[in-house]
C-alpha positions as a Markdown table, in Angstrom:
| # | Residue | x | y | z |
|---|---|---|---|---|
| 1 | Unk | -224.7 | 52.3 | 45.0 |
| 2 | Unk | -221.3 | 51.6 | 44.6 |
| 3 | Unk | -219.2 | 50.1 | 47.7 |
| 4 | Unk | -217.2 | 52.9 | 50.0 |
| 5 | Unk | -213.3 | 53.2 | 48.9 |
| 6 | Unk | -210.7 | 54.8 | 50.4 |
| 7 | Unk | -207.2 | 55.9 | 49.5 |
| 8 | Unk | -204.3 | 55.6 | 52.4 |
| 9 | Unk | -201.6 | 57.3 | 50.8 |
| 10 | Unk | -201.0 | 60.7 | 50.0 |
| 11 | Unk | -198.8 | 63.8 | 50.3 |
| 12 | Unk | -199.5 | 67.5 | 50.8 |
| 13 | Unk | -197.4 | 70.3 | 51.4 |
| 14 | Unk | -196.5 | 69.7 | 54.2 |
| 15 | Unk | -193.7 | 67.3 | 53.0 |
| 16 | Unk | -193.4 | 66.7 | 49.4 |
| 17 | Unk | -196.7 | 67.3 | 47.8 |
| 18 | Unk | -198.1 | 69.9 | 46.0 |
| 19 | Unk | -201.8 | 70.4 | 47.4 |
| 20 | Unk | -202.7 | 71.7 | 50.8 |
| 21 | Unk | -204.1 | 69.6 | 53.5 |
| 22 | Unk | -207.5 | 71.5 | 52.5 |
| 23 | Unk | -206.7 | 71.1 | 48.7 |
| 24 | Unk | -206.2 | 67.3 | 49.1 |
| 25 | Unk | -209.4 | 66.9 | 50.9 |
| 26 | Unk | -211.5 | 68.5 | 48.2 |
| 27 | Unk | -209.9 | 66.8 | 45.4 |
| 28 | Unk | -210.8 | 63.4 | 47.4 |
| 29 | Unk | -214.8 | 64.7 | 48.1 |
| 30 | Unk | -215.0 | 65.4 | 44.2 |
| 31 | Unk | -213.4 | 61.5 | 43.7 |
| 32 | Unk | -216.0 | 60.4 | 46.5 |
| 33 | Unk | -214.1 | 58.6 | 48.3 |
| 34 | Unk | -214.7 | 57.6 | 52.0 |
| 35 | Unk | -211.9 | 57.8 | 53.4 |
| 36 | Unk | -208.2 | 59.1 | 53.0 |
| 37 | Unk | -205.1 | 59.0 | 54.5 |
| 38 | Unk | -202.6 | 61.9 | 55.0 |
| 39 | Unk | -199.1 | 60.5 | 55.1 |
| 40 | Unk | -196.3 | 62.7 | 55.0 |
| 41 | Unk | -193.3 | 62.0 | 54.8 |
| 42 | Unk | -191.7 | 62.5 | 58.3 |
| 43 | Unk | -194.4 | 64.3 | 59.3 |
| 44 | Unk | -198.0 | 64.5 | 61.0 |
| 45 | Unk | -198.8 | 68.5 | 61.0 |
| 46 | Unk | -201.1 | 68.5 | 58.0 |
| 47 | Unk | -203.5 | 66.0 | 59.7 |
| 48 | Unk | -205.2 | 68.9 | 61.6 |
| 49 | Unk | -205.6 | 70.7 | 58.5 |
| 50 | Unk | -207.1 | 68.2 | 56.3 |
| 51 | Unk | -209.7 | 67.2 | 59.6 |
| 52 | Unk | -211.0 | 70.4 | 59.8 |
| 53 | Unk | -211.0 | 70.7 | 55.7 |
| 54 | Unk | -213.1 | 67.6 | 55.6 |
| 55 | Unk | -215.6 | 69.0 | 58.1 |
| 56 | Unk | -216.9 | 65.3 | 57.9 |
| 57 | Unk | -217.3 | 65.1 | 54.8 |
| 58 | Unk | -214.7 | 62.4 | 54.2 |
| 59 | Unk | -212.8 | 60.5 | 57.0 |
| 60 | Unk | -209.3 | 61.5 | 57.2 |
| 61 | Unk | -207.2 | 59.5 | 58.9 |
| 62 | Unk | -203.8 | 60.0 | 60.5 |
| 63 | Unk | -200.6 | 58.5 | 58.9 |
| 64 | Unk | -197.0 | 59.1 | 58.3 |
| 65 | Unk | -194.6 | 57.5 | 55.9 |
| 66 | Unk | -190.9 | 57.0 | 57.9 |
| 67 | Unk | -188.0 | 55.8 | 55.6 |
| 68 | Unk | -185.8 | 52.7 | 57.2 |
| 69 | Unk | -182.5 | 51.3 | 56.2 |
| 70 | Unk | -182.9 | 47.6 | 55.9 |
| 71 | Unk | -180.0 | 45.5 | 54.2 |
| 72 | Unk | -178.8 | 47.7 | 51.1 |
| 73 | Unk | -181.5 | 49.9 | 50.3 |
| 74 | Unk | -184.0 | 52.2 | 51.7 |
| 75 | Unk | -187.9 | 51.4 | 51.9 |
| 76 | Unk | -190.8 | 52.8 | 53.3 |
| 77 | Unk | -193.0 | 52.3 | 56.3 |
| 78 | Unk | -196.3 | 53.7 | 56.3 |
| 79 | Unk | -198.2 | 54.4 | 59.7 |
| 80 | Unk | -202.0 | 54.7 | 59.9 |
| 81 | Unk | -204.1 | 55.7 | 62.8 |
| 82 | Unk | -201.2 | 57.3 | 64.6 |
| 83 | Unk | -201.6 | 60.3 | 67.5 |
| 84 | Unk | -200.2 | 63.4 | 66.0 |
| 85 | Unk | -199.9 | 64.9 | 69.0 |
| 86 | Unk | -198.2 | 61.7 | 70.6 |
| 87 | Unk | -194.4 | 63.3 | 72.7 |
| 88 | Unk | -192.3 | 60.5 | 71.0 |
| 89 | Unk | -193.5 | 60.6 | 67.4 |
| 90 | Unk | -193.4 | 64.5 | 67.2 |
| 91 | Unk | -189.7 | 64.6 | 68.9 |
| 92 | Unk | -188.6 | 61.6 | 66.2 |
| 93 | Unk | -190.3 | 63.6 | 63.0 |
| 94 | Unk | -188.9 | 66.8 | 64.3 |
| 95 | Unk | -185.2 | 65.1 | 64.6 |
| 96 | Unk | -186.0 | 63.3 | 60.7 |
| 97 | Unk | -186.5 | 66.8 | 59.5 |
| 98 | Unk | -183.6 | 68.3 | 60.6 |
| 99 | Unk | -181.5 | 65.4 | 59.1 |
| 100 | Unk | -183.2 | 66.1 | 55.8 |
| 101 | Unk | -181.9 | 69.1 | 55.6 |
| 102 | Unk | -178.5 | 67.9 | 56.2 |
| 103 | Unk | -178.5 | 65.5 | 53.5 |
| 104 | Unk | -179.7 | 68.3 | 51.1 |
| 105 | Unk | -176.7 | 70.1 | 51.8 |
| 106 | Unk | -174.6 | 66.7 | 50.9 |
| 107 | Unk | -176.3 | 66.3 | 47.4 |
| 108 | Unk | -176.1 | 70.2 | 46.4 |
| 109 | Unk | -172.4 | 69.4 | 47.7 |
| 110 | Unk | -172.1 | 66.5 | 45.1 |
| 111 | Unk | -174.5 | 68.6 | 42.5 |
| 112 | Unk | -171.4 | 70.8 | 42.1 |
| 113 | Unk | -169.3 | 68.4 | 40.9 |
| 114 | Unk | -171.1 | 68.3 | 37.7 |
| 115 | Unk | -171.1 | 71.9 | 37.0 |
| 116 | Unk | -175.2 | 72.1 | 38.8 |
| 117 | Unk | -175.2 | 75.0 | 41.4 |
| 118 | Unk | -178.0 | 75.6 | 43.6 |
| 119 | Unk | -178.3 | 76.6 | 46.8 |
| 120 | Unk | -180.4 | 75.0 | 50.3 |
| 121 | Unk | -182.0 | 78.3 | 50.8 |
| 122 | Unk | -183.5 | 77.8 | 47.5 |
| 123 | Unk | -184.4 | 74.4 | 47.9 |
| 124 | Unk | -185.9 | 74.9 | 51.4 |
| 125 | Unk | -188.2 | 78.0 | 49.9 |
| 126 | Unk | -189.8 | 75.2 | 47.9 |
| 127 | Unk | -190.7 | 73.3 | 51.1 |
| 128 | Unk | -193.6 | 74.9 | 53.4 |
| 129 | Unk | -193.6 | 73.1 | 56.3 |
| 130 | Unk | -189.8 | 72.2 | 56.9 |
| 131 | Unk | -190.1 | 68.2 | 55.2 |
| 132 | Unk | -188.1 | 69.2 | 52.3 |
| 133 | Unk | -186.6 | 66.1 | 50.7 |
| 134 | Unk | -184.9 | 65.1 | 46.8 |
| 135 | Unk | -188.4 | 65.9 | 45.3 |
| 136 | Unk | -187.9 | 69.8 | 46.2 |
| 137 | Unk | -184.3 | 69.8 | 44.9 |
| 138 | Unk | -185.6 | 68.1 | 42.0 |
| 139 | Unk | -188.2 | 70.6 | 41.4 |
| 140 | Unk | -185.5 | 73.4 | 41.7 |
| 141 | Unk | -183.2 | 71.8 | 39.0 |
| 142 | Unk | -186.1 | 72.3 | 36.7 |
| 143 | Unk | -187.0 | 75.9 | 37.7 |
| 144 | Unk | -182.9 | 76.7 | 37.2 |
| 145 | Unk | -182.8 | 74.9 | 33.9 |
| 146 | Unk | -180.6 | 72.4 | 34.7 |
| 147 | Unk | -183.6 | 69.5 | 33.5 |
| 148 | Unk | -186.8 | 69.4 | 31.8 |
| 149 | Unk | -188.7 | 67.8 | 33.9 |
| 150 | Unk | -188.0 | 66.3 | 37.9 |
| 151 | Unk | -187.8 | 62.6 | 36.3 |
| 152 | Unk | -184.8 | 63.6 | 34.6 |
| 153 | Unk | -183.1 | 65.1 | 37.6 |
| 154 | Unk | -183.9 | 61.9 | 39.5 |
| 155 | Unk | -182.4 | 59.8 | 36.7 |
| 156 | Unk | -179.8 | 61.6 | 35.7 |
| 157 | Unk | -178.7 | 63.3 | 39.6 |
| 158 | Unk | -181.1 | 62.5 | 42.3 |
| 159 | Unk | -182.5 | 58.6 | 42.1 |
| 160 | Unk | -181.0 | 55.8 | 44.2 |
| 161 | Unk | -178.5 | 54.6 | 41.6 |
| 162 | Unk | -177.9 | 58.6 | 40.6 |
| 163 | Unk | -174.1 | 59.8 | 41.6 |
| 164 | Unk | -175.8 | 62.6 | 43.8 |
| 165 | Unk | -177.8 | 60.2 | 45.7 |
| 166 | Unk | -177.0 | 60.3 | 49.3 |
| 167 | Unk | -178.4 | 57.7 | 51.3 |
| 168 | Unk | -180.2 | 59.0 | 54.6 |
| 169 | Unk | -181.8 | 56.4 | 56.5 |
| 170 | Unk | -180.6 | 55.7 | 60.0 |
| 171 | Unk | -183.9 | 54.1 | 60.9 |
| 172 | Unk | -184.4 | 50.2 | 61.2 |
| 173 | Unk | -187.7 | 48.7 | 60.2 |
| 174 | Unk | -187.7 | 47.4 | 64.0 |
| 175 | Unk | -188.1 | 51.1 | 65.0 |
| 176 | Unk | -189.8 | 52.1 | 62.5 |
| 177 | Unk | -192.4 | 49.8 | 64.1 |
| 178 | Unk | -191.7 | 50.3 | 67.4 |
| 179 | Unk | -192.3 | 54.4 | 66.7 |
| 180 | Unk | -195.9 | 53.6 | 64.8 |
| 181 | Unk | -196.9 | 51.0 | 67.7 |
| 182 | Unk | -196.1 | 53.5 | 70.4 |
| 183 | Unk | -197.7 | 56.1 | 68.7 |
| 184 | Unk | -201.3 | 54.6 | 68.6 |
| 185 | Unk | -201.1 | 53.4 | 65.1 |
| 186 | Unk | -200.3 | 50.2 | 63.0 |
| 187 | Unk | -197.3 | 49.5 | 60.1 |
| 188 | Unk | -197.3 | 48.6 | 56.6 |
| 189 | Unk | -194.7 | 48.2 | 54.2 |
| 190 | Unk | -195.2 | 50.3 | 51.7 |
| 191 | Unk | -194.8 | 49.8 | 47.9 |
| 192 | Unk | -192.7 | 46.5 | 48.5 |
| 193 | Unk | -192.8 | 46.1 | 44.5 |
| 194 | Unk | -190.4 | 49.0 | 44.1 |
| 195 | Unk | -187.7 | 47.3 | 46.4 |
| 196 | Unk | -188.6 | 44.0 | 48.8 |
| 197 | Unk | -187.7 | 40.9 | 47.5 |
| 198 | Unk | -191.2 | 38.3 | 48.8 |
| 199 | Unk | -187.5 | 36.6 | 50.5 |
| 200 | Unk | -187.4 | 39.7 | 52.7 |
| 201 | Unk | -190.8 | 39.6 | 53.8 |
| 202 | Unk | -190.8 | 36.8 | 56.9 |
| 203 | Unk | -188.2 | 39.1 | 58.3 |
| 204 | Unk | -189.6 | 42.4 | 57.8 |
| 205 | Unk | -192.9 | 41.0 | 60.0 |
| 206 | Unk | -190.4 | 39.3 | 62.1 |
| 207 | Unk | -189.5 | 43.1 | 63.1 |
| 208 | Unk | -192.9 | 44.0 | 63.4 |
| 209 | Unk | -194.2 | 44.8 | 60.4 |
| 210 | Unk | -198.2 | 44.4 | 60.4 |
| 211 | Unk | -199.2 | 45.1 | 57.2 |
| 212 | Unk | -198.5 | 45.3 | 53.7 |
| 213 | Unk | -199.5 | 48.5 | 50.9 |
| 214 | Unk | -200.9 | 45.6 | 48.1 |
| 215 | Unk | -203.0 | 48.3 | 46.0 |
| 216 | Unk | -200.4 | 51.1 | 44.7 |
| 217 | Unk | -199.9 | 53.1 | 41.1 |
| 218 | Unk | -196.5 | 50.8 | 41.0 |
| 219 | Unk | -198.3 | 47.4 | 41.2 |
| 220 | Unk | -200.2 | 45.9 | 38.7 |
| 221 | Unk | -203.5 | 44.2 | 39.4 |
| 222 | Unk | -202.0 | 40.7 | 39.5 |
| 223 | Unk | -199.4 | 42.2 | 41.5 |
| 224 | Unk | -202.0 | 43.6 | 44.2 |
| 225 | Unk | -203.4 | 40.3 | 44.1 |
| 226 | Unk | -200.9 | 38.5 | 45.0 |
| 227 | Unk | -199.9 | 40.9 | 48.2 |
| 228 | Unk | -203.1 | 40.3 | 49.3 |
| 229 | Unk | -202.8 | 36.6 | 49.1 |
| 230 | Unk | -199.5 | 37.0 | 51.3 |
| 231 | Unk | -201.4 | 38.8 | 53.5 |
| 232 | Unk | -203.8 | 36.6 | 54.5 |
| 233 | Unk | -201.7 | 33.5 | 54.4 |
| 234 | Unk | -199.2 | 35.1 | 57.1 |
| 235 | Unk | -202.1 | 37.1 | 58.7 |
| 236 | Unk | -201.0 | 40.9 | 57.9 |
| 237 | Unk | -203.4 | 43.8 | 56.9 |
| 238 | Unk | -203.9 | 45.1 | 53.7 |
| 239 | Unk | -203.7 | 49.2 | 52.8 |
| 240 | Unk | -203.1 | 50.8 | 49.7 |
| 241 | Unk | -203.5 | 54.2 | 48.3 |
| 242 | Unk | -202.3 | 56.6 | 45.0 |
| 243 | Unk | -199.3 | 57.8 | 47.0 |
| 244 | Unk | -200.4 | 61.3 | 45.0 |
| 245 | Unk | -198.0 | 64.0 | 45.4 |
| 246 | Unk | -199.8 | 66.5 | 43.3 |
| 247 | Unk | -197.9 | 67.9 | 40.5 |
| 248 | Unk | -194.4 | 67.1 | 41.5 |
| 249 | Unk | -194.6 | 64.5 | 38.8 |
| 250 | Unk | -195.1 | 65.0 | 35.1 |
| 251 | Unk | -197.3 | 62.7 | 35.0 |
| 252 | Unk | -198.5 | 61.7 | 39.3 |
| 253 | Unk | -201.1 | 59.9 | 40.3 |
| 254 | Unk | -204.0 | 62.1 | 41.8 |
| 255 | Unk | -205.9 | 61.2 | 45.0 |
| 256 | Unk | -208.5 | 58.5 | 44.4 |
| 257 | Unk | -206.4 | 56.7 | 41.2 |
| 258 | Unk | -205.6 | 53.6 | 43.3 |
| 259 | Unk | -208.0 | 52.6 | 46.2 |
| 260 | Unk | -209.2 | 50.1 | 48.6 |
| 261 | Unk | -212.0 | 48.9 | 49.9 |
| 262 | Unk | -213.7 | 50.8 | 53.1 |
| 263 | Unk | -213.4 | 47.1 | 54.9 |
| 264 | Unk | -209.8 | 47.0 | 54.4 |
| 265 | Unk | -209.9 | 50.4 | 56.7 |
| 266 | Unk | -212.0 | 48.7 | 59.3 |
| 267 | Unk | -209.6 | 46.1 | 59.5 |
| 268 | Unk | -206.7 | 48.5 | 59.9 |
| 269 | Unk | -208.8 | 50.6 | 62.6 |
| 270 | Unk | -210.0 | 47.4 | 63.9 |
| 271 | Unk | -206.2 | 46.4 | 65.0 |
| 272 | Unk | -205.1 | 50.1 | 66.3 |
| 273 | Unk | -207.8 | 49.9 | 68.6 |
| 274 | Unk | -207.0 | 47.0 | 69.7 |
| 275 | Unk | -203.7 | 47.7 | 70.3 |
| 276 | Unk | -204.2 | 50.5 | 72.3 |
| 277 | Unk | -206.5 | 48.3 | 74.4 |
């Protein structure tokens, strides 16, 4: 029989994915997986959802994914194991959201500039549950005609180098942290390939950083490897997960592509418990 995996990093509607909460957790029963993660961006509200989907069929666990400023770029934190219904995270996601949709308005502002005219309201329709973010306005360039597909609005409008990019992060990594620990949960770093030079790692722990995300569709297996060697040597956990977003993507990852093994999650559950004594 083969060993348990699981996959900590996924998306639903609730922010910027495509499948429900229940849609997600039926996709990852027919990948048999053990265990998966629901991390939102900015928000917790499709945990419920995908608990009572799963009906204990598969172990959901409850994450977030916060975005943090950190030097001259913006990365993300993953949280795992955190209290959705913890006072301080709610008030924080709910304040997150709202400046979401402030920087929407700045990039349809910008948009104009180059003869692309869209509107909030329609971006906003796109989102469900309130998380809307670059994805959705992506998504509604293609549906207006202004792009083929969303990776050309994100290379051409959108992505972090794009002229319509508008940076959003107030968040340090030390809160970020601070938010996930006081929330019941623990941290990672999440797809550190993308931006995180290994020099920017000692201080990234240093501001309480516990883990790092070594298995992701951006890494490649030596890649992986080597995370996981940093981990151990400065004693950090290990996640990892698809990052699925459903179809936003012409060509996404879908839940189960990129797992871990089931110990890695005792680990993880191991150390929230232990931090909540």
């Amino acid at each position: 029989m083969p060993s348990p995996r699981a996959d900590l990093h996924s998306h639903t509607t609730f922010s910027d994915g495509t499948s429900s909460p229940a849609e997600l957790v039926e996709q990852a029963v027919a990948a048999k997986l053990a265990a998966i993660a629901v991390t939102d961006h900015d928000c917790v509200d499709g945990v419920a959802p995908a608990v009572a989907a799963a009906g204990g069929r598969v172990e959901v666990i409850a994450g977030v994914e916060l975005t943090v400023a950190f030097r001259h770029v913006e990365l993300h934190v993953l949280g795992l194991f955190v209290d959705p219904g913890s006072p301080a995270i709610q008030e924080r996601l709910a304040a997150f959201r709202a400046a979401r949709k402030t920087r929407l308005a700045q990039m349809i502002e910008r948009l104009a500039a180059y003869d692309v005219s869209v509107t909030l309201e329609e971006v906003l329709a796109l989102s469900e549950h309130g998380a809307a973010g670059r994805p959705h306005l992506a998504q509604t360039l293609v549906r207006r005609g202004y792009v083929k597909t969303p990776e050309e609005a994100f290379a051409r409008f959108l992505g972090d180098d794009a002229p319509c990019f508008v940076r959003g992060a107030t968040m340090t990594p030390a809160m970020a942290a601070a938010l996930i620990r006081d929330a019941g949960g623990v941290s990672a770093l999440a797809h550190p390939a993308r931006f995180v030079p290994d020099a920017w790692l000692p201080e990234l722990i240093a501001d309480g950083i516990q883990g790092i995300e070594a298995n992701h569709p951006d890494h490649s297996h030596a890649t992986a490897e080597r995370y996981r060697q940093y981990a151990q040597e400065h004693h950090l956990l290990v996640t990892g997960g698809s990052d699925a977003h459903g179809a936003w993507k012409t060509k996404g990852p879908v839940i189960g592509a990129v797992t871990i093994p089931y110990a890695d999650v005792e680990r993880l559950k191991a150390a929230a418990a232990q931090a909540r004594g």
